[in-house]
mmCIF file of the C-alpha atoms, coordinates in Angstrom:
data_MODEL
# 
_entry.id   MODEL 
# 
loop_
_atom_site.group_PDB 
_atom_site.id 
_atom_site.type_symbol 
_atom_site.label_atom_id 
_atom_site.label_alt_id 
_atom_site.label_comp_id 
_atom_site.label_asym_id 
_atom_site.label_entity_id 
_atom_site.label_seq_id 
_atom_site.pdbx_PDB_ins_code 
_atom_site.Cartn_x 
_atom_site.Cartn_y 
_atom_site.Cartn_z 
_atom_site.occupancy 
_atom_site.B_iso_or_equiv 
_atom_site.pdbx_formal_charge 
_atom_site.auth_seq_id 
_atom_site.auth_comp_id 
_atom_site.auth_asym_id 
_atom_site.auth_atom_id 
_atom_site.pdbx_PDB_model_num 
ATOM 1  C CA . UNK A 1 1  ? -33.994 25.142 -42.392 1.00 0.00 ? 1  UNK A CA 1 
ATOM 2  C CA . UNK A 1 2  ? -31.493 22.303 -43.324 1.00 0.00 ? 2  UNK A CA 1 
ATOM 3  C CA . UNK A 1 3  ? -30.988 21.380 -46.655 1.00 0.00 ? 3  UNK A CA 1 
ATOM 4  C CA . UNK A 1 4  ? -33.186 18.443 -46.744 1.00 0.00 ? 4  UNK A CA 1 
ATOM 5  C CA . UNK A 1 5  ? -36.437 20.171 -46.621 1.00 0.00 ? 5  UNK A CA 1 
ATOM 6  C CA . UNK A 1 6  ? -35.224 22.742 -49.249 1.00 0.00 ? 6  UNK A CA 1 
ATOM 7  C CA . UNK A 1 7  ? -34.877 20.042 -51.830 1.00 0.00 ? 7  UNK A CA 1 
ATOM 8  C CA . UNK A 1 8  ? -37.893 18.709 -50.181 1.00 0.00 ? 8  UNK A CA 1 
ATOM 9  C CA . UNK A 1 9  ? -39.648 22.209 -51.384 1.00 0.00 ? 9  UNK A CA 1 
ATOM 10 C CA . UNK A 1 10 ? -38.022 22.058 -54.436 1.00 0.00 ? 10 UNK A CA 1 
ATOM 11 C CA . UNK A 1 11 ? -39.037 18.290 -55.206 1.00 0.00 ? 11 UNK A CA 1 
ATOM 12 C CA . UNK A 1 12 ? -42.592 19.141 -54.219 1.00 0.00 ? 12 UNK A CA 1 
ATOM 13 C CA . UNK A 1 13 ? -42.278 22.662 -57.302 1.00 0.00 ? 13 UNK A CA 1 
ATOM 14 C CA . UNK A 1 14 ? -41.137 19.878 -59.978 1.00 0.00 ? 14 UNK A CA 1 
ATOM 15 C CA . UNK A 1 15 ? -44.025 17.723 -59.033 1.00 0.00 ? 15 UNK A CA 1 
ATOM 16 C CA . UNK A 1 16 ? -46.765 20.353 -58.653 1.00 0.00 ? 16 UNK A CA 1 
ATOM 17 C CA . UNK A 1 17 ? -45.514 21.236 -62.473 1.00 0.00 ? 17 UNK A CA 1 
ATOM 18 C CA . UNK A 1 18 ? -45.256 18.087 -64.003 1.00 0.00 ? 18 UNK A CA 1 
ATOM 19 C CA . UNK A 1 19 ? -48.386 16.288 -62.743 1.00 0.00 ? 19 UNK A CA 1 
ATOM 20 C CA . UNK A 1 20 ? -50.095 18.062 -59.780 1.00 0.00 ? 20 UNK A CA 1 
ATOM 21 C CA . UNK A 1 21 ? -50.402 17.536 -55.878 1.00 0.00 ? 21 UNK A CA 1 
ATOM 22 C CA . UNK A 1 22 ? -51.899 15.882 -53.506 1.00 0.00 ? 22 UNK A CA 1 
ATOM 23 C CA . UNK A 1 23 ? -54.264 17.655 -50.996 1.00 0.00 ? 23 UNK A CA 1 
ATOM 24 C CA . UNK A 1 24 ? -51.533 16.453 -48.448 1.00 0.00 ? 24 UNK A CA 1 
ATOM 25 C CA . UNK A 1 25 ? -48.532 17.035 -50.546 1.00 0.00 ? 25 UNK A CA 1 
ATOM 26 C CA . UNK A 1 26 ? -50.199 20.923 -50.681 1.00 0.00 ? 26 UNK A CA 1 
ATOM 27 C CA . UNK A 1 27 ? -50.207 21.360 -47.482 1.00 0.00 ? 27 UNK A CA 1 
ATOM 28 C CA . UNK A 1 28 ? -46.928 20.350 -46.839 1.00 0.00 ? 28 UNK A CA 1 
ATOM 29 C CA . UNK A 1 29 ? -45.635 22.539 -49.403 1.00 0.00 ? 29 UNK A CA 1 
ATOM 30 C CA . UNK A 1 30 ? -47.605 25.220 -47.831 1.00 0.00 ? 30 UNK A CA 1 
ATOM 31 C CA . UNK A 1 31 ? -46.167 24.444 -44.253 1.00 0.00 ? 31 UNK A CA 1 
ATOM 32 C CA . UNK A 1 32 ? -42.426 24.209 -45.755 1.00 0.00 ? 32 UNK A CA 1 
ATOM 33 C CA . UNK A 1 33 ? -42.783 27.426 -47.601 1.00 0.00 ? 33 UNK A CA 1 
ATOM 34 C CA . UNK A 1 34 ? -44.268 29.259 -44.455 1.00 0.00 ? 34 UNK A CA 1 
ATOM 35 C CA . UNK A 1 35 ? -40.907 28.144 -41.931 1.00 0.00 ? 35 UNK A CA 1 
ATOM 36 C CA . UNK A 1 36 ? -38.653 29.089 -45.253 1.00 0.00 ? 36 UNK A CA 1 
ATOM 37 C CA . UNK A 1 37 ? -40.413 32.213 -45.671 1.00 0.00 ? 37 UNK A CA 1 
ATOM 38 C CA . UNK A 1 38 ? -39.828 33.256 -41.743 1.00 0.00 ? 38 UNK A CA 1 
ATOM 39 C CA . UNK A 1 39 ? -36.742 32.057 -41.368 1.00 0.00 ? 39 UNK A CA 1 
ATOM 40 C CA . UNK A 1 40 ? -35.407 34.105 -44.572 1.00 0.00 ? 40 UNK A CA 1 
ATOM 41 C CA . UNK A 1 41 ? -37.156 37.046 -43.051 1.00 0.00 ? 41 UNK A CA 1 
ATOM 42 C CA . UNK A 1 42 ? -35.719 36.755 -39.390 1.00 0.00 ? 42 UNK A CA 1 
ATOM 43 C CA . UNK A 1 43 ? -31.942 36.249 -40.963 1.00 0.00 ? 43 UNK A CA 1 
ATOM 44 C CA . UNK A 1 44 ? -32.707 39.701 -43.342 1.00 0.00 ? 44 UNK A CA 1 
ATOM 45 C CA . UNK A 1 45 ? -33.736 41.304 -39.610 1.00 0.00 ? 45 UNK A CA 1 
ATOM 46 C CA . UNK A 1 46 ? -30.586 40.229 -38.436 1.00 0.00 ? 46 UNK A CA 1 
ATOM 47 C CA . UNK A 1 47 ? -28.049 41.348 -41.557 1.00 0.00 ? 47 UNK A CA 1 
ATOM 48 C CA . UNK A 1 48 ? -30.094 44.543 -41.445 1.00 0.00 ? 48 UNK A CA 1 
ATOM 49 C CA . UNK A 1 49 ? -29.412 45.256 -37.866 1.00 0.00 ? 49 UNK A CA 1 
ATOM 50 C CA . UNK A 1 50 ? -25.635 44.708 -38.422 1.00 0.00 ? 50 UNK A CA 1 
ATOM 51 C CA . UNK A 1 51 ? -25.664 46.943 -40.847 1.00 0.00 ? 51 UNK A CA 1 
ATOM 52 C CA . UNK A 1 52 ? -24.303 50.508 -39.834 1.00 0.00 ? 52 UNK A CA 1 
ATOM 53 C CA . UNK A 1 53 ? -24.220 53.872 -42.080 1.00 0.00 ? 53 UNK A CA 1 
ATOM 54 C CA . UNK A 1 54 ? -20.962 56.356 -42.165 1.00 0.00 ? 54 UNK A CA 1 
ATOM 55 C CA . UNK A 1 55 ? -22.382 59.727 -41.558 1.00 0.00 ? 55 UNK A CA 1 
ATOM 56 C CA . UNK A 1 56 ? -21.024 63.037 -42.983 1.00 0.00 ? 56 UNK A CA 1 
ATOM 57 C CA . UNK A 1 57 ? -18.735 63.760 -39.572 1.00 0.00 ? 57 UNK A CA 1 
ATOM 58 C CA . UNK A 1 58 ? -17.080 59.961 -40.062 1.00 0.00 ? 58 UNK A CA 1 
ATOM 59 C CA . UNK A 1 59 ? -19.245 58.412 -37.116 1.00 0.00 ? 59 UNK A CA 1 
ATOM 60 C CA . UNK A 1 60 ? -21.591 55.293 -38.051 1.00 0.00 ? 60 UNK A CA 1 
ATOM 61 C CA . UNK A 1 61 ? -25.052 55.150 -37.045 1.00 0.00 ? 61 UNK A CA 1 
ATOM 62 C CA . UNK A 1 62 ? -27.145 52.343 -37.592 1.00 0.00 ? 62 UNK A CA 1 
ATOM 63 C CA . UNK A 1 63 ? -30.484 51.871 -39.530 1.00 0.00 ? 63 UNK A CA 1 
ATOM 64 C CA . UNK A 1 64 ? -33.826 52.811 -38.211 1.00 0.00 ? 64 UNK A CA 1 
ATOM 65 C CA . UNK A 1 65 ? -36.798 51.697 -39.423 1.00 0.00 ? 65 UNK A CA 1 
ATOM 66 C CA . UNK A 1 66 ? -39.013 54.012 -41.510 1.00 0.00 ? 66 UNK A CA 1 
ATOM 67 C CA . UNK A 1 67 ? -41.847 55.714 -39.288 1.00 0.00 ? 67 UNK A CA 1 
ATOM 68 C CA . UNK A 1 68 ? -45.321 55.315 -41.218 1.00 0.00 ? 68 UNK A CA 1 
ATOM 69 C CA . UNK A 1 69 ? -46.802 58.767 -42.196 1.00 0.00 ? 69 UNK A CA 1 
# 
């Protein structure tokens, strides 16, 4: 996501406060948010699968994901 449509997000927070939205400008808020939202979530996915533990013997493992009960 570049930096315009952050401030774009941003611009469209200040003006849902201050005097409301358009049924366009909603959507469009709604539609930034969603590609911010995924994007943030696919670059955590890829820090967290960098990320590698030092076990008691001095080897590094990396994370697993937790196995639901």
């Amino acid at each position: 996501m570049d930096k315009a449509q952050i401030e774009r997000i941003n611009e469209l927070a200040r003006k849902k406060k201050a005097e409301g939205l358009t049924e366009e400008e909603t959507k469009e808020q709604a539609a930034l948010r969603a590609q911010y939202l995924k994007e943030f979530r696919a670059n955590m996915e890829a820090t967290l699968q960098a990320v590698r533990v030092e076990q008691a013997d001095g080897t590094y493992k990396p994370l697993e994901k937790k196995k639901p009960n």
